[in-house]
mmCIF entry with sequence, helices, sheets and N, C-alpha, C, O atoms, coordinates in Angstrom:
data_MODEL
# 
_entry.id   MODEL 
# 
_entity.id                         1 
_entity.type                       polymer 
_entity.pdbx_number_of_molecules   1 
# 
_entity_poly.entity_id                      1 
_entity_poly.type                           'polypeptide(L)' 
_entity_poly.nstd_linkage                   no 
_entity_poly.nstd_monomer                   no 
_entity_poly.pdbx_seq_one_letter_code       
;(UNK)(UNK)(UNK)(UNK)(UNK)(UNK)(UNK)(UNK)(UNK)(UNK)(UNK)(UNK)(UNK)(UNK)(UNK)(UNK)
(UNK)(UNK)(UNK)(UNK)(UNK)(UNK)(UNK)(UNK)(UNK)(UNK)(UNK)(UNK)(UNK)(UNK)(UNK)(UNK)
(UNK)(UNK)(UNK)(UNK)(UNK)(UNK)(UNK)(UNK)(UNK)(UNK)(UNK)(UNK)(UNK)(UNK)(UNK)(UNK)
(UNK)(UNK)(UNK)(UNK)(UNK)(UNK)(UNK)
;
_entity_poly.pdbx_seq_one_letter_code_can   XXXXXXXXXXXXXXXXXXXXXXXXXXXXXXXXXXXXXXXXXXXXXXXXXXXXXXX 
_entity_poly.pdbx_strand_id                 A 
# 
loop_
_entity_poly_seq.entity_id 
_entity_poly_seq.num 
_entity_poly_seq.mon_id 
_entity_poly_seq.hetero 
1 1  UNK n 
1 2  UNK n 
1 3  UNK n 
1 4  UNK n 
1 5  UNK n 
1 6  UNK n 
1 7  UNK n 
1 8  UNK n 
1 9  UNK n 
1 10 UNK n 
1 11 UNK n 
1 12 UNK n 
1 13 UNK n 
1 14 UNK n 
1 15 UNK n 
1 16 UNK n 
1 17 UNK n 
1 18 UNK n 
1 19 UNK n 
1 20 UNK n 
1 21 UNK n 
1 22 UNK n 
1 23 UNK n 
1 24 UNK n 
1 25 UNK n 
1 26 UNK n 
1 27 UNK n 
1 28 UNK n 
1 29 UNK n 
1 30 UNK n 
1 31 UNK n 
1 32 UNK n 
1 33 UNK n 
1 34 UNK n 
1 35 UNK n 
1 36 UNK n 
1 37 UNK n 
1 38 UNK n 
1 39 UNK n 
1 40 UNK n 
1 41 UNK n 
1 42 UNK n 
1 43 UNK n 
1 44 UNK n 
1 45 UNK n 
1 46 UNK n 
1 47 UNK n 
1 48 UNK n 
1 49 UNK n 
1 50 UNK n 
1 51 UNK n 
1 52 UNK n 
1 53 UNK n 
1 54 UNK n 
1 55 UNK n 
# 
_struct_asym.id          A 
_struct_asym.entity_id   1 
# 
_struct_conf.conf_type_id            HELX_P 
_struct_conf.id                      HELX_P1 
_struct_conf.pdbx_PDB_helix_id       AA1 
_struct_conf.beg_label_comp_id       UNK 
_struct_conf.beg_label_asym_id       A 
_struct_conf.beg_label_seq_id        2 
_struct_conf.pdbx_beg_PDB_ins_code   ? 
_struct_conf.end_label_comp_id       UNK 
_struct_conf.end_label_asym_id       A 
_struct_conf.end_label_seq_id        52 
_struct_conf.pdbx_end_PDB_ins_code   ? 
_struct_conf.beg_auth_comp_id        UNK 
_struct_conf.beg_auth_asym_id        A 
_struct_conf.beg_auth_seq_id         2 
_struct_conf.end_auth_comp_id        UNK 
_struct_conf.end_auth_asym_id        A 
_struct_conf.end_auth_seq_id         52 
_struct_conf.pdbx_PDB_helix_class    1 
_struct_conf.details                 ? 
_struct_conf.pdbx_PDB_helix_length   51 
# 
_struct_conf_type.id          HELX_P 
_struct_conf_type.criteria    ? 
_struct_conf_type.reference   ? 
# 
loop_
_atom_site.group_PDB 
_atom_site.id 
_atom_site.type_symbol 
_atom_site.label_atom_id 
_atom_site.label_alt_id 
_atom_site.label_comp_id 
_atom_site.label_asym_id 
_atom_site.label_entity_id 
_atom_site.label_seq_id 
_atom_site.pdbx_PDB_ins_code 
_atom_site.Cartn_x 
_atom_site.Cartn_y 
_atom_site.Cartn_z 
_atom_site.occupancy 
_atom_site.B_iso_or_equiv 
_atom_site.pdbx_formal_charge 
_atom_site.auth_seq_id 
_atom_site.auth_comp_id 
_atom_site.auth_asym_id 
_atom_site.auth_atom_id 
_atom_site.pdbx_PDB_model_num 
ATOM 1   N N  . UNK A 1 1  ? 0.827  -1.193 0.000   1.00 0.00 ? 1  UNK A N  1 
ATOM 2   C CA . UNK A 1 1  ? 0.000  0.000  0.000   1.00 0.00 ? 1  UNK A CA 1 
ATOM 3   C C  . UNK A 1 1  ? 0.870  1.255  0.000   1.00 0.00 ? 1  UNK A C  1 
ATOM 4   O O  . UNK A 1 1  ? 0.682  2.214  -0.748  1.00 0.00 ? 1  UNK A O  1 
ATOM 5   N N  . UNK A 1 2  ? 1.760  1.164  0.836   1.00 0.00 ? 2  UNK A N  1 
ATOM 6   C CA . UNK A 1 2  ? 2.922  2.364  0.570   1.00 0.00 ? 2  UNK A CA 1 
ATOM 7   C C  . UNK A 1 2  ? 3.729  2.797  -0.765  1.00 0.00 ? 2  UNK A C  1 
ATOM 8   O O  . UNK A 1 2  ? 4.209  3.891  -1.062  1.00 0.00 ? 2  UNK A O  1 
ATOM 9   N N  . UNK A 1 3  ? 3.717  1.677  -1.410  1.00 0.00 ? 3  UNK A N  1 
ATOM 10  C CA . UNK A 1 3  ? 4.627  1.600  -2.623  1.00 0.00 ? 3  UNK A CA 1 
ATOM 11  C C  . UNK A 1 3  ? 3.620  2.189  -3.312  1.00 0.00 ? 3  UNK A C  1 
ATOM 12  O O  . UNK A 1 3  ? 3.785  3.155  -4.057  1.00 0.00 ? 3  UNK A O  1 
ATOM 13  N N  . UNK A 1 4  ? 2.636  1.680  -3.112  1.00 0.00 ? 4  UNK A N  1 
ATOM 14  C CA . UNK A 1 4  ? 1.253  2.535  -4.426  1.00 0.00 ? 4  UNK A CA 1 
ATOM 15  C C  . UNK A 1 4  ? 1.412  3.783  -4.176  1.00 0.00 ? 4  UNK A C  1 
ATOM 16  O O  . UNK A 1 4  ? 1.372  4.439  -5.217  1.00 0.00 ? 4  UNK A O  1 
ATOM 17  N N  . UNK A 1 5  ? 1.621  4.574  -2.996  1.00 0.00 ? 5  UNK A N  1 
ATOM 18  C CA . UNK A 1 5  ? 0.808  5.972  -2.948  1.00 0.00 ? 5  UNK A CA 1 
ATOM 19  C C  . UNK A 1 5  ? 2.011  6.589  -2.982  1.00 0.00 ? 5  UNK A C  1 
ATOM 20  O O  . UNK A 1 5  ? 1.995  7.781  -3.286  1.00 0.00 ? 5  UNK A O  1 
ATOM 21  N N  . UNK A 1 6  ? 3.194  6.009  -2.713  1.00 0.00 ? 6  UNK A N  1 
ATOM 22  C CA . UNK A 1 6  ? 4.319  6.558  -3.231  1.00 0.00 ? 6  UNK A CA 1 
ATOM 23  C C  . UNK A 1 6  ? 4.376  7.183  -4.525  1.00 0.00 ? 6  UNK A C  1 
ATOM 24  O O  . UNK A 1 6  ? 4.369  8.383  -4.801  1.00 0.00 ? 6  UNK A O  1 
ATOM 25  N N  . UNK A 1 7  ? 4.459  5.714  -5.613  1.00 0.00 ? 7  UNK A N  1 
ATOM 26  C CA . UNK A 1 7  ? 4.383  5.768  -6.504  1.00 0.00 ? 7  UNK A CA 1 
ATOM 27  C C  . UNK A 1 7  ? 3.484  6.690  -7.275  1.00 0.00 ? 7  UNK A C  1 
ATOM 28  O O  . UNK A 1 7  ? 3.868  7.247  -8.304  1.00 0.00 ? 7  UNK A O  1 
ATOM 29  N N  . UNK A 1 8  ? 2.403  6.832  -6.819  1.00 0.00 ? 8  UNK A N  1 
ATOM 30  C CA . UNK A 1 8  ? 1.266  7.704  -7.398  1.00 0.00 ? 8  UNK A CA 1 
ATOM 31  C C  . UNK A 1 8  ? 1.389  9.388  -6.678  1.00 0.00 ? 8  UNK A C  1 
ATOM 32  O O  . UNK A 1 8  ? 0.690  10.324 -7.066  1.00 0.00 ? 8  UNK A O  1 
ATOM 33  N N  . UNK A 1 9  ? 2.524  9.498  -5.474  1.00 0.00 ? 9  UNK A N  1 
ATOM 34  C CA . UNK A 1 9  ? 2.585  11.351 -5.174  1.00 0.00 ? 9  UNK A CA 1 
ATOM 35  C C  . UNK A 1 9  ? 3.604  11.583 -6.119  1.00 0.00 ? 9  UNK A C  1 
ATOM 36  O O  . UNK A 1 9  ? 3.486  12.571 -6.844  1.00 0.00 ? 9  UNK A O  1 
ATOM 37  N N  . UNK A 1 10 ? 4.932  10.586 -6.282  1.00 0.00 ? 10 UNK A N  1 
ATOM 38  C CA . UNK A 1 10 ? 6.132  10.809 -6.911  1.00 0.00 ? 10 UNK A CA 1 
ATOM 39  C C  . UNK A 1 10 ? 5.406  10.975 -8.770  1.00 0.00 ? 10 UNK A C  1 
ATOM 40  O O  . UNK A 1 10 ? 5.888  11.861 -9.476  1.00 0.00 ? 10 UNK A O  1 
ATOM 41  N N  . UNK A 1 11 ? 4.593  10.307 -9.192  1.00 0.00 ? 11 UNK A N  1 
ATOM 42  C CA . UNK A 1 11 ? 4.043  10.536 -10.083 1.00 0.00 ? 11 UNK A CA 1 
ATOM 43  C C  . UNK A 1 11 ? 3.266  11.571 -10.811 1.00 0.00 ? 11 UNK A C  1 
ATOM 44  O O  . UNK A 1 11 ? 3.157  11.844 -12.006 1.00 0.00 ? 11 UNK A O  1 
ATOM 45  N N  . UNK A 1 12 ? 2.756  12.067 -9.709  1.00 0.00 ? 12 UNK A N  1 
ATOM 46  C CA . UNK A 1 12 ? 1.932  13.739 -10.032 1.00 0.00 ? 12 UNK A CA 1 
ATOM 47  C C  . UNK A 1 12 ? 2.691  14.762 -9.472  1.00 0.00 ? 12 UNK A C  1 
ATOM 48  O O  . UNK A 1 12 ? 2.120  15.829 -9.249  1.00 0.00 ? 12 UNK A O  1 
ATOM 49  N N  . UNK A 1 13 ? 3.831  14.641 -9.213  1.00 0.00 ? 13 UNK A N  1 
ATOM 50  C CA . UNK A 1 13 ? 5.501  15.166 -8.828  1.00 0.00 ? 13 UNK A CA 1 
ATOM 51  C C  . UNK A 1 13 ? 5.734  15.771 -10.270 1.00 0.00 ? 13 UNK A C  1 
ATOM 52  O O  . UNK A 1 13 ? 5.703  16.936 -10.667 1.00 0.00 ? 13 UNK A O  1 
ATOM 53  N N  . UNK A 1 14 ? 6.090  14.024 -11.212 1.00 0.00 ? 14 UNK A N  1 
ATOM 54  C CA . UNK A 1 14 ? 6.955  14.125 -11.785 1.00 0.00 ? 14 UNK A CA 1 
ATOM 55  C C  . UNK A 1 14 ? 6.130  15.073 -13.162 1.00 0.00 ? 14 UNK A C  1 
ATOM 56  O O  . UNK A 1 14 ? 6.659  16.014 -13.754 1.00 0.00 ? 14 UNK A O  1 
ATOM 57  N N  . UNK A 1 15 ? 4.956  14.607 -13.395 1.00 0.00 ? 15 UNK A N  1 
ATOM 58  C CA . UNK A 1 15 ? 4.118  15.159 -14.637 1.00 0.00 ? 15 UNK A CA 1 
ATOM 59  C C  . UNK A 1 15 ? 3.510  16.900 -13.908 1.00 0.00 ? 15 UNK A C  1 
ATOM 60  O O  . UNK A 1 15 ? 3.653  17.796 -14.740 1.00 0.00 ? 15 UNK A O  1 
ATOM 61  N N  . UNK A 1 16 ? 3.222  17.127 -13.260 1.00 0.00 ? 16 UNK A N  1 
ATOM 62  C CA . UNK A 1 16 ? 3.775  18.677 -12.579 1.00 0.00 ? 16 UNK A CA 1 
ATOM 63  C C  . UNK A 1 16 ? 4.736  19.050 -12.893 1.00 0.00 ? 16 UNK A C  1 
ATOM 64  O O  . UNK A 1 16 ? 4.640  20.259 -13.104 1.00 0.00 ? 16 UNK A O  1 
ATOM 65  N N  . UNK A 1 17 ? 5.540  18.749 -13.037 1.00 0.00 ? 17 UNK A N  1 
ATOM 66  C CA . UNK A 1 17 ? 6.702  19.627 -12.964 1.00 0.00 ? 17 UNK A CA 1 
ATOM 67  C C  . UNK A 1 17 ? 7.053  19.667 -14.689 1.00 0.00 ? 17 UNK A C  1 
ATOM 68  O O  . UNK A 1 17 ? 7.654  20.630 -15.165 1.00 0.00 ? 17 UNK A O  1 
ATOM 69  N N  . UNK A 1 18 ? 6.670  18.684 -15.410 1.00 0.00 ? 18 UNK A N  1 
ATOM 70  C CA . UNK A 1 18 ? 6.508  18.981 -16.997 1.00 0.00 ? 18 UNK A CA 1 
ATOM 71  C C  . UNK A 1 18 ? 5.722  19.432 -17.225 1.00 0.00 ? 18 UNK A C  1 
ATOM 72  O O  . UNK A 1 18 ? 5.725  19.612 -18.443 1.00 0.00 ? 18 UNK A O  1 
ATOM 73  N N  . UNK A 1 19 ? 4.490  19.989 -16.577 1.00 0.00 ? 19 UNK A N  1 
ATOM 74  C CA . UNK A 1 19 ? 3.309  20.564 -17.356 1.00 0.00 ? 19 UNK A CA 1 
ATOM 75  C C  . UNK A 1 19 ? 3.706  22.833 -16.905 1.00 0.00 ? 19 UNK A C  1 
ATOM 76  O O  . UNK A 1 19 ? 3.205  23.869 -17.342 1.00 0.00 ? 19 UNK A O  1 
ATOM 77  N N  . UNK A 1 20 ? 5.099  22.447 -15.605 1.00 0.00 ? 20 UNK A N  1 
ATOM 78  C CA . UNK A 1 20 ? 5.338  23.744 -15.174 1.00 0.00 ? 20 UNK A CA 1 
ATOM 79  C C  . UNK A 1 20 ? 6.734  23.974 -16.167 1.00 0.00 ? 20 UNK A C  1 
ATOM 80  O O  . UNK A 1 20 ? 7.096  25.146 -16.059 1.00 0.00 ? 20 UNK A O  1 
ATOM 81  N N  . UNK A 1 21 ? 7.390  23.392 -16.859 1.00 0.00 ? 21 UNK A N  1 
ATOM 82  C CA . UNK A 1 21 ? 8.279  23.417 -17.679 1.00 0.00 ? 21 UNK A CA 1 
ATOM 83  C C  . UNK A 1 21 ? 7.718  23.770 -18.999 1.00 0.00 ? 21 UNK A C  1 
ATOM 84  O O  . UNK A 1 21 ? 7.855  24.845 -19.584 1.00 0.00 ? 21 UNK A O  1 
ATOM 85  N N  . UNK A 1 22 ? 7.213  22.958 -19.305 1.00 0.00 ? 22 UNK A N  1 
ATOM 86  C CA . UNK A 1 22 ? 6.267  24.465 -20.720 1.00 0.00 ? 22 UNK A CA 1 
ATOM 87  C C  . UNK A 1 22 ? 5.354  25.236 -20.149 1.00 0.00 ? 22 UNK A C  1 
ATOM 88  O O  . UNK A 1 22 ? 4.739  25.722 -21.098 1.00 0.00 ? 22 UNK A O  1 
ATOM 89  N N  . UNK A 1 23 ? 4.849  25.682 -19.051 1.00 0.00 ? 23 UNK A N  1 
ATOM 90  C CA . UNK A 1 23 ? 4.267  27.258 -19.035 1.00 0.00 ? 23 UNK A CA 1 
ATOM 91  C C  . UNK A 1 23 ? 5.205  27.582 -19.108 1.00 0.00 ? 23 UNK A C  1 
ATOM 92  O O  . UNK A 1 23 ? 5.336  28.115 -20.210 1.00 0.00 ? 23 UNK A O  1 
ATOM 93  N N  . UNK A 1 24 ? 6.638  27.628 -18.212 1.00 0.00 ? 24 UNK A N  1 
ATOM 94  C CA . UNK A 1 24 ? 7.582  28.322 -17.971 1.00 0.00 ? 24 UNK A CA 1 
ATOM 95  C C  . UNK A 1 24 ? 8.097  28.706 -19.399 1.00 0.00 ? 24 UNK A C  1 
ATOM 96  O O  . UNK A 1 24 ? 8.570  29.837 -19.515 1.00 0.00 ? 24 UNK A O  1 
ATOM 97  N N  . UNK A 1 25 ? 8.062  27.949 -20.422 1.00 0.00 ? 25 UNK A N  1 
ATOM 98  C CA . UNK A 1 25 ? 8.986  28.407 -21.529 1.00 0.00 ? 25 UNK A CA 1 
ATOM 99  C C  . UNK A 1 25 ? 7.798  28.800 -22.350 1.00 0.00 ? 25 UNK A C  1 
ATOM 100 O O  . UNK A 1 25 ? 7.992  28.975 -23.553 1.00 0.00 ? 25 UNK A O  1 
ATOM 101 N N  . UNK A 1 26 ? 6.280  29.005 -21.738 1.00 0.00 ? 26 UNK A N  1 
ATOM 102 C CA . UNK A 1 26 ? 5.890  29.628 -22.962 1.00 0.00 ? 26 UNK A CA 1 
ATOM 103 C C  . UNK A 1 26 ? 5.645  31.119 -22.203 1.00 0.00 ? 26 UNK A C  1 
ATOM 104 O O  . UNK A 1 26 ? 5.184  31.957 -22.978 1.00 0.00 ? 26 UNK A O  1 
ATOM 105 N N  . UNK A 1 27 ? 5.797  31.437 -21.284 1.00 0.00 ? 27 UNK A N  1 
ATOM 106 C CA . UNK A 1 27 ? 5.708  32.460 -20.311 1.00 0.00 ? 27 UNK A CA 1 
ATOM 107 C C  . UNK A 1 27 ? 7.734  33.848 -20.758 1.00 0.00 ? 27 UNK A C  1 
ATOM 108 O O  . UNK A 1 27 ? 8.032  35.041 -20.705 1.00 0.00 ? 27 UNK A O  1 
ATOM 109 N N  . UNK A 1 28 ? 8.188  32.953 -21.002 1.00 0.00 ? 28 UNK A N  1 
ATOM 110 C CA . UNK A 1 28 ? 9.706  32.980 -21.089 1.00 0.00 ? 28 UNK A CA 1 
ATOM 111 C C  . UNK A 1 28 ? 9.441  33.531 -22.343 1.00 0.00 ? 28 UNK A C  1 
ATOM 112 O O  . UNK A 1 28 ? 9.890  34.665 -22.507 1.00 0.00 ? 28 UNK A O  1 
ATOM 113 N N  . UNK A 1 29 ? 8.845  33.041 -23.245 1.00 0.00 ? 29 UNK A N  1 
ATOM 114 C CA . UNK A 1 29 ? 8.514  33.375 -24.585 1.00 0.00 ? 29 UNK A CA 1 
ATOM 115 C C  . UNK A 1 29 ? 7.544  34.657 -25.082 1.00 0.00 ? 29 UNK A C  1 
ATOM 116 O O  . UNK A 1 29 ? 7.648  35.495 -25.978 1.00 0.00 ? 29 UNK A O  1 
ATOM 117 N N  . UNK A 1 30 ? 6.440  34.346 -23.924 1.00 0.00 ? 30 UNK A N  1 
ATOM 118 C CA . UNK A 1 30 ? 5.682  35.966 -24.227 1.00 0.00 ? 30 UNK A CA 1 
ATOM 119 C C  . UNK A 1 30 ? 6.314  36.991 -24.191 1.00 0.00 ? 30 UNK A C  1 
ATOM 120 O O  . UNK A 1 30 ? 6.216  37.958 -24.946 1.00 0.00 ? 30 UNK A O  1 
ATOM 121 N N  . UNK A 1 31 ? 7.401  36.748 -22.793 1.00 0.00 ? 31 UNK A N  1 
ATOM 122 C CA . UNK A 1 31 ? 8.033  38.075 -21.973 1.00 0.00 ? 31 UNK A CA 1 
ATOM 123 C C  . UNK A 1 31 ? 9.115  38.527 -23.266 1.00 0.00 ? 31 UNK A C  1 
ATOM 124 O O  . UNK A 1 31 ? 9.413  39.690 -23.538 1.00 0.00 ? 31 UNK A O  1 
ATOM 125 N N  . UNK A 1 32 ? 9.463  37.666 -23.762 1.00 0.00 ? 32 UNK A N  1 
ATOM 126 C CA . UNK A 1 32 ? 10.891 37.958 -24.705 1.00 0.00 ? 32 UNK A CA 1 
ATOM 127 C C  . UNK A 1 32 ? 10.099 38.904 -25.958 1.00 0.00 ? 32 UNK A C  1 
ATOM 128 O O  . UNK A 1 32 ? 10.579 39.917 -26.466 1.00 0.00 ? 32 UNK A O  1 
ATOM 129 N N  . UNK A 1 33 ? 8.796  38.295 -26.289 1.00 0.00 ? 33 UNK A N  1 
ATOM 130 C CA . UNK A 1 33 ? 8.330  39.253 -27.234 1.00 0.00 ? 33 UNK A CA 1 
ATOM 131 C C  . UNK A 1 33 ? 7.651  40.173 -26.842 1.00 0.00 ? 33 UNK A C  1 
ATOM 132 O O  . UNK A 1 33 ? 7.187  40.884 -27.734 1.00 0.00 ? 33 UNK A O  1 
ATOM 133 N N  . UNK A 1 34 ? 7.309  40.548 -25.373 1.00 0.00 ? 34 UNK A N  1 
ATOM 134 C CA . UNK A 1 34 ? 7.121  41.582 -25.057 1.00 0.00 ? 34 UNK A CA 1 
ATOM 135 C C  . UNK A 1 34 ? 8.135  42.897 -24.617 1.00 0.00 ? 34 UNK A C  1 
ATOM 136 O O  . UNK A 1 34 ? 7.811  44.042 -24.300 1.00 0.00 ? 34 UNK A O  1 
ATOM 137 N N  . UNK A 1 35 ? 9.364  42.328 -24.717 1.00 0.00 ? 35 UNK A N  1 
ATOM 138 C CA . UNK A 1 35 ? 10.416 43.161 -24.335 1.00 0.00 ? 35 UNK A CA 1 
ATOM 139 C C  . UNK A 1 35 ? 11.089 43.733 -25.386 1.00 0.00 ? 35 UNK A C  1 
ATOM 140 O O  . UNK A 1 35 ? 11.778 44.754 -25.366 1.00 0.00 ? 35 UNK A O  1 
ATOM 141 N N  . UNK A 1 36 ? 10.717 42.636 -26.767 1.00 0.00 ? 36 UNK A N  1 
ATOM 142 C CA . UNK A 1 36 ? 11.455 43.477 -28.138 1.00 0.00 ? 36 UNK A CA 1 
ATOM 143 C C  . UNK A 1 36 ? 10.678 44.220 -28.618 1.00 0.00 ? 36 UNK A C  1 
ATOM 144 O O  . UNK A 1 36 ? 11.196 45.062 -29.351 1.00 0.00 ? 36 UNK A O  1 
ATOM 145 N N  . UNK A 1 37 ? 9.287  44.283 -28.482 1.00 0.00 ? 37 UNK A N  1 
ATOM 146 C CA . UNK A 1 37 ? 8.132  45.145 -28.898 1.00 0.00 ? 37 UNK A CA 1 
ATOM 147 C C  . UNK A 1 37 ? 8.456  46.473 -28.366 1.00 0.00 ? 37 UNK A C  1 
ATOM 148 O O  . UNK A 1 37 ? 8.570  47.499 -29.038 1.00 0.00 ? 37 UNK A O  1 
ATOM 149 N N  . UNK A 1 38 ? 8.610  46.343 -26.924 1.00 0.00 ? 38 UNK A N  1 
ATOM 150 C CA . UNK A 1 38 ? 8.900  47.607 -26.094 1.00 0.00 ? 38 UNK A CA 1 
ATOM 151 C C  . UNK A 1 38 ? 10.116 48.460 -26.472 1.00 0.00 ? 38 UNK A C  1 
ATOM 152 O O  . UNK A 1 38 ? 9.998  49.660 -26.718 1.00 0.00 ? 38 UNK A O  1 
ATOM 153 N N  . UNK A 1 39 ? 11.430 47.732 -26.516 1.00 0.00 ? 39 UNK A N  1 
ATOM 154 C CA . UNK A 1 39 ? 12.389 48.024 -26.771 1.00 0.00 ? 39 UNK A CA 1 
ATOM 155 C C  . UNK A 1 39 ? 12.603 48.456 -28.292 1.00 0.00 ? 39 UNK A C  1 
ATOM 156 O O  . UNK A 1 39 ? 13.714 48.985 -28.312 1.00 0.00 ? 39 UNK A O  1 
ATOM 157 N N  . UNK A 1 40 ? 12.119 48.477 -29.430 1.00 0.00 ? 40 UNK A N  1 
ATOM 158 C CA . UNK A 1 40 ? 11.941 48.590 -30.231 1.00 0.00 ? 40 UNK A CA 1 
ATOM 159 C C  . UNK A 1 40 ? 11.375 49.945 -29.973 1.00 0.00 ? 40 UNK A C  1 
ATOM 160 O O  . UNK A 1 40 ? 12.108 50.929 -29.868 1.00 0.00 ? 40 UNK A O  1 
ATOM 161 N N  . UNK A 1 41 ? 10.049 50.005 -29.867 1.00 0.00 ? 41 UNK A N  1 
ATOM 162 C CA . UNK A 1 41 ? 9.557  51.504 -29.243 1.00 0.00 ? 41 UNK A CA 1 
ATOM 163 C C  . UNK A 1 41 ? 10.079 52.523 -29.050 1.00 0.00 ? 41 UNK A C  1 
ATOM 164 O O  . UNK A 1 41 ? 9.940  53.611 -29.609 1.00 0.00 ? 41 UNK A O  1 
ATOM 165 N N  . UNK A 1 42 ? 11.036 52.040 -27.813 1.00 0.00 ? 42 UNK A N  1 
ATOM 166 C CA . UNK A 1 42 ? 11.701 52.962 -27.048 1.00 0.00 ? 42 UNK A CA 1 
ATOM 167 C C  . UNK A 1 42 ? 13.223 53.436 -28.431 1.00 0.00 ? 42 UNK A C  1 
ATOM 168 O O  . UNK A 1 42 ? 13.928 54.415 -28.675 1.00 0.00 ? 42 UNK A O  1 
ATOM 169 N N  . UNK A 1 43 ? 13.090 52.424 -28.817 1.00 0.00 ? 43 UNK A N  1 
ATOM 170 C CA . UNK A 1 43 ? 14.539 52.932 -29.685 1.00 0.00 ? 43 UNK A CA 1 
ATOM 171 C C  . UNK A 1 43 ? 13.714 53.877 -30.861 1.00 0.00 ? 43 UNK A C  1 
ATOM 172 O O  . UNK A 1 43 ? 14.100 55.020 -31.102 1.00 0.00 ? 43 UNK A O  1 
ATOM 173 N N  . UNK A 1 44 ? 13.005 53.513 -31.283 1.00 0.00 ? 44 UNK A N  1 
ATOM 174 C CA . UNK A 1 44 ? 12.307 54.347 -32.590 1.00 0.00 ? 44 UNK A CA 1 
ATOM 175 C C  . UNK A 1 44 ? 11.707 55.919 -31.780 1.00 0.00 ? 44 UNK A C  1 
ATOM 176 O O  . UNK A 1 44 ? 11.902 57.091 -32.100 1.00 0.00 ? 44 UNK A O  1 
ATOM 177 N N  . UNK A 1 45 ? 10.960 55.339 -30.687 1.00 0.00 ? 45 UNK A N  1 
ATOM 178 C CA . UNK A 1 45 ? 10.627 56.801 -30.071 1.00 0.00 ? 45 UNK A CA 1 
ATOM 179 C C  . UNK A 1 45 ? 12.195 57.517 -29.937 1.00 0.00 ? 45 UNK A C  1 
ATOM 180 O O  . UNK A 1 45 ? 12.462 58.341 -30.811 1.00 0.00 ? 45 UNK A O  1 
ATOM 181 N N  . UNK A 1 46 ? 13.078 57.286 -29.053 1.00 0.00 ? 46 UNK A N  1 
ATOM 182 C CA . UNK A 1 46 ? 13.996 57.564 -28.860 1.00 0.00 ? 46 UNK A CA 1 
ATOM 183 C C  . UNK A 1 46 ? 14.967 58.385 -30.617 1.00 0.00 ? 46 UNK A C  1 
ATOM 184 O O  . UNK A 1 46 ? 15.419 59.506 -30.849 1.00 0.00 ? 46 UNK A O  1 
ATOM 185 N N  . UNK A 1 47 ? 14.911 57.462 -31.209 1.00 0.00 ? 47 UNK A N  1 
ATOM 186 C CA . UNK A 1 47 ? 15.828 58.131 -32.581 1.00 0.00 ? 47 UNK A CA 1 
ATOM 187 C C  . UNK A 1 47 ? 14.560 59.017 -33.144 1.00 0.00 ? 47 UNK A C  1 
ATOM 188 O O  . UNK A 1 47 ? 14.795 59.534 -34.236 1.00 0.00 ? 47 UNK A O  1 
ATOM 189 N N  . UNK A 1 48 ? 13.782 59.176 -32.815 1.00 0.00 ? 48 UNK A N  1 
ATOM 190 C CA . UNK A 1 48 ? 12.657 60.296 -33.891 1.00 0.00 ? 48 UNK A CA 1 
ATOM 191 C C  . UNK A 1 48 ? 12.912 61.359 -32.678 1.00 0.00 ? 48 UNK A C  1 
ATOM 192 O O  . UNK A 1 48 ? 13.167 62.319 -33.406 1.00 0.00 ? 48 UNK A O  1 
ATOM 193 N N  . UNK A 1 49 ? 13.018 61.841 -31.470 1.00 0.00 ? 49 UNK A N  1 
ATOM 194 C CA . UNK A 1 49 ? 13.656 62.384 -30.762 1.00 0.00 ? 49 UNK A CA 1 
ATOM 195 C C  . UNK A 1 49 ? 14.299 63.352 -31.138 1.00 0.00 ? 49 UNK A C  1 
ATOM 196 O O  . UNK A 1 49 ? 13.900 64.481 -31.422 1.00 0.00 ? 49 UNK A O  1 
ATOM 197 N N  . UNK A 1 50 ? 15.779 62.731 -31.153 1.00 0.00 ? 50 UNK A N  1 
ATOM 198 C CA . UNK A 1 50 ? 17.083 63.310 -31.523 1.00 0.00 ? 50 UNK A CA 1 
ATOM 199 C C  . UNK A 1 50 ? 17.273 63.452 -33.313 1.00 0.00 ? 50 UNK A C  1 
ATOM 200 O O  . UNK A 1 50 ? 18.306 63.848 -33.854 1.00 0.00 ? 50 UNK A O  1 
ATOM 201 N N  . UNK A 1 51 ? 15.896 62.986 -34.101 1.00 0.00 ? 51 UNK A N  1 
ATOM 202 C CA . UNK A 1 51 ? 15.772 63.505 -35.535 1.00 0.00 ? 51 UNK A CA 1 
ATOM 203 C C  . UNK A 1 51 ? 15.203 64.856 -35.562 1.00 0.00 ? 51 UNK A C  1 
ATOM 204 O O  . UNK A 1 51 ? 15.696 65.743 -36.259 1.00 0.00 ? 51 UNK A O  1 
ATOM 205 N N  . UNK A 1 52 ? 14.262 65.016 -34.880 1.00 0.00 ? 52 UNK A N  1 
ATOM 206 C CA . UNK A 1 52 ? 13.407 66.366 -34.320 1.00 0.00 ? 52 UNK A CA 1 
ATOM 207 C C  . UNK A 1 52 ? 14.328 67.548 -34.015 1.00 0.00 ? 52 UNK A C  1 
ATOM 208 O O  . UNK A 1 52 ? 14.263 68.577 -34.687 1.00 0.00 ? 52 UNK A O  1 
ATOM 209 N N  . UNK A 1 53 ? 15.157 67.405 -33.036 1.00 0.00 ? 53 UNK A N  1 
ATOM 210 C CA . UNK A 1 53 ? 15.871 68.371 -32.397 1.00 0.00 ? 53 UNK A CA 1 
ATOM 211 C C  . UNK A 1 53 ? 17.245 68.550 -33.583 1.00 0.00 ? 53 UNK A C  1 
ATOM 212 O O  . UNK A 1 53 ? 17.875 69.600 -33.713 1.00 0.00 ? 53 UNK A O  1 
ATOM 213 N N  . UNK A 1 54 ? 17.468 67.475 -34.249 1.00 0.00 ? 54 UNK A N  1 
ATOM 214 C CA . UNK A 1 54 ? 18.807 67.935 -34.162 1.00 0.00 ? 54 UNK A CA 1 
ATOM 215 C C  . UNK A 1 54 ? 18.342 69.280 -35.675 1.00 0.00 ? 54 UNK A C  1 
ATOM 216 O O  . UNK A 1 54 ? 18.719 70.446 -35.561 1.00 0.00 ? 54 UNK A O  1 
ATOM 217 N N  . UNK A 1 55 ? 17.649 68.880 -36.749 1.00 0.00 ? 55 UNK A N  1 
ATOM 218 C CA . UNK A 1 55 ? 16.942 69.396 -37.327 1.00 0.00 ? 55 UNK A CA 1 
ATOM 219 C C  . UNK A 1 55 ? 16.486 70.638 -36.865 1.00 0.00 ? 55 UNK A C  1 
ATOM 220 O O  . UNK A 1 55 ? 15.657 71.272 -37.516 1.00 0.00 ? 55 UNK A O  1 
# 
């Protein structure tokens, strides 16, 4: 009886922790395209800026 319920916590252990390994990399993945979106922004806002002024 021990070996079963072992077997069956170590089991919803092990498939947890793969079902938190792809959120994690699809979470990893939003953030990355949310940071080049931004950053992008900031660089285009940024160079239309210093096109304005220097003009």
């Amino acid at each position: 009886m021990k070996t079963i319920l072992l077997s069956l916590v170590l089991s919803l252990f092990v498939f947890s922790g793969c079902a938190t390994w792809k959120g994690l990399k699809k979470d990893s993945r939003n953030a990355w395209e949310v940071t080049k979106d931004t950053s992008a922004k900031a660089y285009n806002s940024s160079k239309n800026i210093f096109i304005n002024r220097t003009n």
